[in-house]
C-alpha positions in Angstrom: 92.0 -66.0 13.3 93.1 -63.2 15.5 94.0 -63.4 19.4 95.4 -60.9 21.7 95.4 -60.3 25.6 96.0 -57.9 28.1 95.3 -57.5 32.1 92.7 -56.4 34.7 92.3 -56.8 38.2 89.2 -58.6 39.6 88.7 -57.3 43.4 88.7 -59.8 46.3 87.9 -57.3 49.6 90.5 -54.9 49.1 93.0 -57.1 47.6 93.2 -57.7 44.0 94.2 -60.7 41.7 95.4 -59.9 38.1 93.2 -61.5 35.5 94.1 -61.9 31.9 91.7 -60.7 29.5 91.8 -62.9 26.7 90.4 -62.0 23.0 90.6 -65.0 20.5 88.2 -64.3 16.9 87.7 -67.2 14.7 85.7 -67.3 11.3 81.8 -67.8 12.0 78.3 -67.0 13.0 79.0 -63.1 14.7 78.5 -64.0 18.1 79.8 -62.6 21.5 80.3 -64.9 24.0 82.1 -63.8 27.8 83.7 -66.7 29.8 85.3 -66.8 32.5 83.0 -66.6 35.8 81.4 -63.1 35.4 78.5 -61.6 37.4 75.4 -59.5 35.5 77.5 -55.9 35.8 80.1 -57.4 33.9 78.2 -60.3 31.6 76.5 -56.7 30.6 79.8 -55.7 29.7 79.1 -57.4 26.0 77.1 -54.3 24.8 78.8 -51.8 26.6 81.6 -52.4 24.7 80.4 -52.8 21.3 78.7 -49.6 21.4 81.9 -47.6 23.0 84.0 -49.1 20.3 81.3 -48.4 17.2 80.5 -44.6 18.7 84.5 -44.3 19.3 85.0 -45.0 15.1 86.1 -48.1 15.2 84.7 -51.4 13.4 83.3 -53.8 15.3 84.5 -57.7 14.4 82.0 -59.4 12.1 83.2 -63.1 13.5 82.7 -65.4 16.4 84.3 -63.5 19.1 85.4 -65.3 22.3 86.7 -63.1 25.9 87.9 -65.2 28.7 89.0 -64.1 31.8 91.3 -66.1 33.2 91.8 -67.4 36.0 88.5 -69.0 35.5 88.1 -70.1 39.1 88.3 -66.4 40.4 84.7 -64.8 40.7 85.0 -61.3 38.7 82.1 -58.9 38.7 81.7 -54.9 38.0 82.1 -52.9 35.8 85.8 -52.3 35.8 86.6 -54.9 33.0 85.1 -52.7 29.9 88.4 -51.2 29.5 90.7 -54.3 29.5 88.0 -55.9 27.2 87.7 -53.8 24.6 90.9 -53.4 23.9 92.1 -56.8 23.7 88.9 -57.0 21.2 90.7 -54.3 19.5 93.9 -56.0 19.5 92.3 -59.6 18.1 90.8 -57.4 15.1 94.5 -56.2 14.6 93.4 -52.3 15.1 95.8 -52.3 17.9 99.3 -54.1 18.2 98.5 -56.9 20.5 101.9 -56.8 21.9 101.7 -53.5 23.2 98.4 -54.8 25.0 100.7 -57.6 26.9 101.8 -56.1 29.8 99.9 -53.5 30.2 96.4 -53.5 33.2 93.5 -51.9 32.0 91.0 -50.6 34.8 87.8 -48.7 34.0 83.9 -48.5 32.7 83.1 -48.0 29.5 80.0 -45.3 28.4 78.1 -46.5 25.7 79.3 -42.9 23.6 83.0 -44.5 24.6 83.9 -41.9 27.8 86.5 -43.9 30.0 84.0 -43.6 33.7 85.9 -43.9 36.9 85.3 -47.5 39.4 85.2 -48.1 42.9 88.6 -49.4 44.4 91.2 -47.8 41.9 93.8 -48.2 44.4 93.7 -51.0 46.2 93.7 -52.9 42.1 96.7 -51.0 41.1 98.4 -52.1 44.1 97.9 -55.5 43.3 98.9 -54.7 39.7 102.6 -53.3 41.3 102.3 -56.4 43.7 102.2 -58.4 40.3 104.9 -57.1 39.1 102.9 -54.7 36.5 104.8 -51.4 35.2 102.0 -49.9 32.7 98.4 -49.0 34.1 95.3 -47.2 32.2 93.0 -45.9 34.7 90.1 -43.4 34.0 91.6 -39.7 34.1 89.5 -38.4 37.0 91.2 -41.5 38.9 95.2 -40.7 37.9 95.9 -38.8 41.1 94.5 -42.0 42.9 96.1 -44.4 40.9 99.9 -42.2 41.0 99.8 -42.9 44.9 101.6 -46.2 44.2 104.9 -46.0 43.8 107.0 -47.7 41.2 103.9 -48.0 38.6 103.7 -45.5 35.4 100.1 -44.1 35.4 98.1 -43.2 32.0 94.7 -41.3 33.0 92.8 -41.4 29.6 89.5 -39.8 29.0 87.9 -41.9 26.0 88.2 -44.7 24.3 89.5 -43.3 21.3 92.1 -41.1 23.3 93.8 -44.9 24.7 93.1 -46.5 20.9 95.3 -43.4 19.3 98.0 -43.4 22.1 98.4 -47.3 21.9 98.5 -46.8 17.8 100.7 -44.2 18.1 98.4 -41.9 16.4 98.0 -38.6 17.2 95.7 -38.1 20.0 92.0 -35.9 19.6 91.0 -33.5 22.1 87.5 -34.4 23.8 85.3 -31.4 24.4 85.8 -30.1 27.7 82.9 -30.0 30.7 80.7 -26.7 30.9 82.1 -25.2 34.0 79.3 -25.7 37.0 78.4 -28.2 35.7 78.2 -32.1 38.0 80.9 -34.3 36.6 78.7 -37.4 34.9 81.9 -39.5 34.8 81.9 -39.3 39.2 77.7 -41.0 38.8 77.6 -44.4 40.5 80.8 -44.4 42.6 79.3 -43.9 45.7 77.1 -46.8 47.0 73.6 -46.2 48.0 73.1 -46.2 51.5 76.4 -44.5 52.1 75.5 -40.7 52.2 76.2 -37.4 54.0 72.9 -38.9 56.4 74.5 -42.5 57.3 77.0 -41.6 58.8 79.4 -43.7 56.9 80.6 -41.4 54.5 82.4 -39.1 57.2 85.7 -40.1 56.3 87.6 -37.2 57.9 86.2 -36.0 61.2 85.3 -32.0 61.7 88.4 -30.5 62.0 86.1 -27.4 63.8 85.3 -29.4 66.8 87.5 -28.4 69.7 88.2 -30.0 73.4 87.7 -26.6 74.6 84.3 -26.8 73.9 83.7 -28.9 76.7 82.1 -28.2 79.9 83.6 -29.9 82.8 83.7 -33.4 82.5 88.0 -33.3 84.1 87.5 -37.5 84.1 86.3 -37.9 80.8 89.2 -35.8 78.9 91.3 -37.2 80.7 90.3 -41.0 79.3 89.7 -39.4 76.1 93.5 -38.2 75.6 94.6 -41.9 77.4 92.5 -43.5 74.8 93.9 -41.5 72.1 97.8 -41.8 73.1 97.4 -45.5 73.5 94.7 -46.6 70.9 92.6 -48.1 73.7 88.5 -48.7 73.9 86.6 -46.3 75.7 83.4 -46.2 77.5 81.3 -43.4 78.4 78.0 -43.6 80.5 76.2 -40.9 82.2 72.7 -38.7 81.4 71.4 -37.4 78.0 73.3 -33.8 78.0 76.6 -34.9 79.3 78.6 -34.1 76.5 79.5 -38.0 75.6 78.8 -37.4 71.7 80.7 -34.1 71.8 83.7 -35.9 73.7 83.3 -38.8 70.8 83.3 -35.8 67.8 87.0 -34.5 69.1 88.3 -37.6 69.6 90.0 -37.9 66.1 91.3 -34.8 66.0 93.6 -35.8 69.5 94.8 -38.6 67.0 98.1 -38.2 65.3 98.3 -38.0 61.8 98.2 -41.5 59.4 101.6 -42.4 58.5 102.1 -42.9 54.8 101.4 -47.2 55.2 98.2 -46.2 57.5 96.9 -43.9 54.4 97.2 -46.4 52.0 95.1 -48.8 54.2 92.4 -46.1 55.0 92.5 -44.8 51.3 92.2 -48.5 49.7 89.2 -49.4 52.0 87.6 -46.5 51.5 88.2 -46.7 47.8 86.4 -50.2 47.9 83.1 -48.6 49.7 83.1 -45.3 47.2 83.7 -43.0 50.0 86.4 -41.2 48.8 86.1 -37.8 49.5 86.1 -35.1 45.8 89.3 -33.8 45.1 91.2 -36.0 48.0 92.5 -39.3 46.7 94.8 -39.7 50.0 93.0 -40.1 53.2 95.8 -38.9 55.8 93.7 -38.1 58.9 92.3 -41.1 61.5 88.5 -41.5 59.5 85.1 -41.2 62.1 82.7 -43.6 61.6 79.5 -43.6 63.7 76.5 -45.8 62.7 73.0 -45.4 63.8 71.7 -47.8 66.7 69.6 -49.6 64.0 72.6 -50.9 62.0 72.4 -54.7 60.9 75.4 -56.6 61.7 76.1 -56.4 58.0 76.4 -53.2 58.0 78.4 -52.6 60.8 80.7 -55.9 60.2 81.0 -56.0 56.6 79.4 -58.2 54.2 75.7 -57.9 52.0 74.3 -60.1 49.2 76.2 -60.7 46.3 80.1 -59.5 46.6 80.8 -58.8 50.6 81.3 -54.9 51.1 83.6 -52.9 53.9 81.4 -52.1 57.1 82.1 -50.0 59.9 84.8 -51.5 61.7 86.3 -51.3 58.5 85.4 -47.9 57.0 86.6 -46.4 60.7 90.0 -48.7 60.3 92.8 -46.7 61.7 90.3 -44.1 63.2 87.2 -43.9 65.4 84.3 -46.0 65.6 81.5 -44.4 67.8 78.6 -46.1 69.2 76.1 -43.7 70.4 73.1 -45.0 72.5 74.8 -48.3 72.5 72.3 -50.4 74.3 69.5 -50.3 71.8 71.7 -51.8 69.1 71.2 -55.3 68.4 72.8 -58.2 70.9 74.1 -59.9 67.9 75.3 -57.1 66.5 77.3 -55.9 69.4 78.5 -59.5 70.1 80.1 -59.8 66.6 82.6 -57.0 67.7 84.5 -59.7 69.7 86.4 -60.6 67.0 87.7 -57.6 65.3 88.2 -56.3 68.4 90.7 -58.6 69.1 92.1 -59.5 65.6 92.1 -56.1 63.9 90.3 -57.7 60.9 87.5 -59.0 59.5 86.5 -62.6 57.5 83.6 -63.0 55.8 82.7 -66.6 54.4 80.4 -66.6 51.6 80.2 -69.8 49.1 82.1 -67.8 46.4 84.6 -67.4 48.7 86.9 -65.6 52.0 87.0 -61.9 52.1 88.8 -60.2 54.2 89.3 -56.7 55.4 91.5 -54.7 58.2 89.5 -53.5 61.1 91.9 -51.8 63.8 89.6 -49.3 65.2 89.4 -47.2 68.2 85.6 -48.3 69.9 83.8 -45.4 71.7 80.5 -46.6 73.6 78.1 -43.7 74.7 75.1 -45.0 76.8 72.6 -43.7 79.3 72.6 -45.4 82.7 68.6 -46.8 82.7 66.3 -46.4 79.8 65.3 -42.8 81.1 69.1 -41.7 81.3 68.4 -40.3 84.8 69.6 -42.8 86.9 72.6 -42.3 89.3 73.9 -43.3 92.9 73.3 -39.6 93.9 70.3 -38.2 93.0 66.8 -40.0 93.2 65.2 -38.5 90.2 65.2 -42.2 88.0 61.7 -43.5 87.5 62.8 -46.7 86.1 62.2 -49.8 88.3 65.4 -51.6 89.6 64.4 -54.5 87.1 64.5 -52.1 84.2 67.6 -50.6 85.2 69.4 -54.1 85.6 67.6 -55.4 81.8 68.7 -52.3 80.4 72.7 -52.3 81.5 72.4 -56.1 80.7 72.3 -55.2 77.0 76.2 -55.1 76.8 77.7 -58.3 77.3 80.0 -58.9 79.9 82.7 -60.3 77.2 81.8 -56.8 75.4 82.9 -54.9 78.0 85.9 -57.0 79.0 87.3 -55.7 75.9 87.0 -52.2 76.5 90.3 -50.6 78.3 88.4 -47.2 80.1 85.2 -47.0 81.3 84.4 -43.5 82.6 81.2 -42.2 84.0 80.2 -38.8 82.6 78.6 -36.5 84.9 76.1 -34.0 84.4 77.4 -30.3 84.0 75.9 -28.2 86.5 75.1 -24.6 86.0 78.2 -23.5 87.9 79.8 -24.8 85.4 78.2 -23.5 82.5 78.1 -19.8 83.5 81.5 -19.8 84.3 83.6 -17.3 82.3 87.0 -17.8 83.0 89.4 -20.2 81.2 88.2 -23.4 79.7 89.8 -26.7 79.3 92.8 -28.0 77.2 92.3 -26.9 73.2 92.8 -30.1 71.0 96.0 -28.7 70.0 97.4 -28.9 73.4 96.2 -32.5 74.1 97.3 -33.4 70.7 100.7 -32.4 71.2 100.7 -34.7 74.5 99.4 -37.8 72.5 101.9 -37.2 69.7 104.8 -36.7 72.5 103.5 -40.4 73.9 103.1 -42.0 70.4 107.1 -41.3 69.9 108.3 -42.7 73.6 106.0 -45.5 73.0 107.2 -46.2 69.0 111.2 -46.0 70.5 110.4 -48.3 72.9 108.6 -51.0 69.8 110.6 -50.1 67.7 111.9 -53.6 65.5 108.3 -54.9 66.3 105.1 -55.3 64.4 103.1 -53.6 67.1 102.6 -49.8 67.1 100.2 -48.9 70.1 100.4 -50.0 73.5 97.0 -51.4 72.9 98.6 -53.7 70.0 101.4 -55.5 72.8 100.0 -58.8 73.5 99.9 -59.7 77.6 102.6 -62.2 77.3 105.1 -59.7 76.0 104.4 -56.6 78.8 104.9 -59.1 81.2 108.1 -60.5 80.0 109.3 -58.0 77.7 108.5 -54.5 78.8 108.2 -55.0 82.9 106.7 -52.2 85.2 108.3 -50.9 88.2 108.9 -53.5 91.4 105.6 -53.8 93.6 103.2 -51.3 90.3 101.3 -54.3 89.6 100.7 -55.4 93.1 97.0 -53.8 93.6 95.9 -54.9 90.2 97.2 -59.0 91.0 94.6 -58.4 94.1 91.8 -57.7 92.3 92.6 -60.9 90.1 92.5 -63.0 92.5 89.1 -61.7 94.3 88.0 -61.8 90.7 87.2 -58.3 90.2 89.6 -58.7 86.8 89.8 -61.5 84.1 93.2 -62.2 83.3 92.7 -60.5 79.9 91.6 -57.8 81.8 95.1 -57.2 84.0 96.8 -57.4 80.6 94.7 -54.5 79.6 95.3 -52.3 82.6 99.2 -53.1 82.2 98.5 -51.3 78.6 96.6 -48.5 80.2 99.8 -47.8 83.2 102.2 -48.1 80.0 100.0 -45.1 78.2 99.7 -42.9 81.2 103.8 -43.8 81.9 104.3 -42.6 78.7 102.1 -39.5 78.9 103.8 -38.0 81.9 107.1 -39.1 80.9 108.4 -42.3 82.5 110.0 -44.8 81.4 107.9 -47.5 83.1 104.7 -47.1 84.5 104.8 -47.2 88.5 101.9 -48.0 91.0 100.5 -44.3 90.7 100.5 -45.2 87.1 98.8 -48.4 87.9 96.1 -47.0 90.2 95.6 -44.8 87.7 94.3 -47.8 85.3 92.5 -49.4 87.4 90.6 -46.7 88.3 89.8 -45.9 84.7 88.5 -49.5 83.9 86.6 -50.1 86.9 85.4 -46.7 88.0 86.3 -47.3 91.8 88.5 -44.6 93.1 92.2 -45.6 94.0 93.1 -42.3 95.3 94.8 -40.7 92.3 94.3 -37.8 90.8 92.4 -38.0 87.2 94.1 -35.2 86.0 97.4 -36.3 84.4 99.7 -33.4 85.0 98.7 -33.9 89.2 101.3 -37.7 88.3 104.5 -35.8 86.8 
């Protein structure tokens, strides 16, 4: 009788749980039997293995064999076992030392001709492996540079089978034929999911670093709420008439946001790992991601969740970055309504029968919507031909508890043709903006420093108010319009956020009742008599 063990991780969301891969051969009928709560990728598993170990030279056992994966009670599915599985079979047949197996985590697919092929979520399992208190990991070659971003874990990329059976024998190593140059990489096959394409727009991890502010016409408002948004992580609306530019104000947006910190990149780079959106050659994700969804999104795609195992969404997939809404109203009601909750908790659970999965979602939310269902309606010009009716249905699509969330609300005008043929200077590059938001992100982090938030937008109410106070008389205006019940009480909190953002673009050290006016105005779009240009408040 021969037993040996070693470790893999079983994926929960995008946190991991070690599970022990057990091997145990006793004298018998041959037979193969899994236990252990596997799906049908890794029940499959069974002849994966056997042929990668026959085609790698080695002898397969000839004896009941029995691999249980333990914890039982932990669902485990994919295709990530093979690995872990083969070689504590290995190890049971005594072909490999099974204490060298012990405390070692094996993570990777097995191809039937034995070639080690890369899984989704390579990171987020080898952090739970550190977490465990795991030294050694084996991950497919192609996924070493992914795998190396944790710190404090010794990485072995391998490339075959018979590559990890000769270094764990301590036998000398052979040399697999390289790949024809030119030629697609068959180990990368199958990491992305379908559905999640160059067309979906899900797999746009990093924005367009060749979009520029500059590029846009006009619209002195709408940057201006665009570089508030950005310097205080707040939600932004933008309505106004097809042509505007609200898509193209949306595109720049991420490039106005500062870099990921090293804790942010891990987050991005392990959700993103999870939902095969990794982008070739970049195992760390260090810029805010973009994530824009079609109107016709299901709420599982844009929440998170599926059949079988629940899978990252939008709000998850745009975590730490942008999520865009174009054409807002003709999403769903229900989808839009399921928002609410992320928007507010910065993460997602998803409650299936096997189980709680849950997954970050602190996003920046950019609406884009026409005014009336033929986008021409406006207080100015008559040129609408939608009924009053259809105008009131059609702005009735976004929930009033929707919109209560959303910090700036800006209407986009159209660009005339003054301001198109204009050839003199434009507006603000990114770059310059940029700098701005970076410059606010620093007064902002000195002042929470020693807390858990990191944006103004993070701050709970209860602490501006009792914490962090504005200037004597700032907050007069907006108390008003709470009591005539023009603002919720969730909504003052949120314009106390905005004056804190625009205090800290222009360099004060608390916002004041310029600052103030300055946030109502952009949440409710009635003008208090302040500039919209930010450097008209220094």
């Amino acid at each position: 009788m021969g037993f040996a063990r070693t470790c893999a991780v079983a994926l929960v969301g995008v946190e991991g749980v070690v599970v022990e891969v057990q091997a145990d051969l006793e004298p018998g009928v041959a037979a193969f039997t899994l236990v252990g709560l596997p799906d049908k990728s890794l029940s499959e598993s069974r002849d994966r293995v056997r042929a990668a170990v026959v085609n790698s030279g080695g002898d397969w056992p000839q004896k009941k064999l029995t691999v249980g994966l333990s914890p039982a009670s932990v669902p485990k599915g994919g295709s990530g076992f093979d690995l872990a599985v083969a070689c504590a079979v290995l190890g049971a047949a005594e072909r490999i030392d099974p204490r060298v197996l012990a405390d070692i985590v094996m993570i990777g697919e097995l191809g039937l001709d034995g070639r080690v092929r890369p899984v989704r979520g390579v990171l987020p399992a080898v952090l739970a492996a550190a977490t465990a208190g795991y030294e050694q990991v084996v991950v497919p070659e192609s996924a070493a540079a992914e795998a190396a971003l944790v710190p404090g874990v010794s990485v072995l990329g391998v490339r075959s089978l018979r590559q990890l059976i000769a270094l764990l024998a301590d036998e000398p190593v052979p040399e697999e034929e390289p790949d024809e140059a030119g030629r697609p990489d068959p180990l990368l096959a199958g990491l992305r999911m379908p559905g999640t394409g160059a067309a979906t727009g899900l797999g746009a991890a990093c924005p367009d670093q060749e979009h520029d502010l500059a590029d846009v016409v006009g619209q002195r408002s709408a940057r201006t709420a665009v570089e508030v948004a950005a310097a205080g992580g707040h939600h932004l609306f933008l309505e106004g008439p097809p042509g505007a530019g609200k898509t193209m104000l949306a595109e720049r947006l991420p490039a106005v946001l500062p870099t990921l910190s090293r804790g942010e990149s891990l987050e991005v780079t392990a959700v993103h790992s999870v939902a095969g959106l990794l982008p070739p050659g970049k195992p760390l994700i260090d810029v805010p991601p973009y994530c824009a969804p079609h109107h016709s999104a299901t709420m599982q795609s844009l929440v998170g969740g599926g059949p079988g195992v629940a899978r990252p969404g939008a709000v998850s997939l745009a975590h730490r970055g942008v999520l865009f809404l174009d054409e807002t109203p003709e999403f769903g009601s229900r989808v839009l309504d399921a928002l609410r909750q992320p928007l507010e908790a910065g993460h997602v659970v998803i409650a299936r029968s096997a189980g709680v999965v849950r997954f970050p979602a602190r996003f920046l939310m950019v609406l884009a919507a026409n005014p009336c269902p033929c986008g021409r309606f406006s207080l100015r010009d008559a040129l609408c031909d939608c009924s009053p009716a259809a105008v009131r249905r059609y702005q009735a699509r976004l929930s009033g508890p929707l919109l209560d969330r959303v910090d700036l609300r800006v209407e986009v005008d159209p660009v005339s043709r003054a301001e198109l043929a204009y050839r003199g200077p434009g507006g603000e590059s990114t770059a310059t903006v940029a700098d701005r938001v970076r410059a606010a992100r620093e007064r902002a982090a000195v002042r929470l420093a020693g807390t858990p938030w990191r944006t103004n937008s993070e701050v709970p109410g209860r602490e501006l108010r009792h914490r962090w106070h504005a200037a004597v008389g700032a907050m007069d205006e907006a108390e008003r319009n709470l009591e005539r019940g023009t603002l919720t009480a969730r909504g003052l909190d949120r314009v106390l956020r905005v004056a804190w953002t625009v205090a800290d673009l222009v360099g004060r050290d608390r916002p004041d009742a310029t600052d103030v006016a300055l946030a109502l105005q952009l949440r409710t779009g009635v003008p208090r008599g302040v500039p919209m240009a930010l450097g008209a408040l220094t």
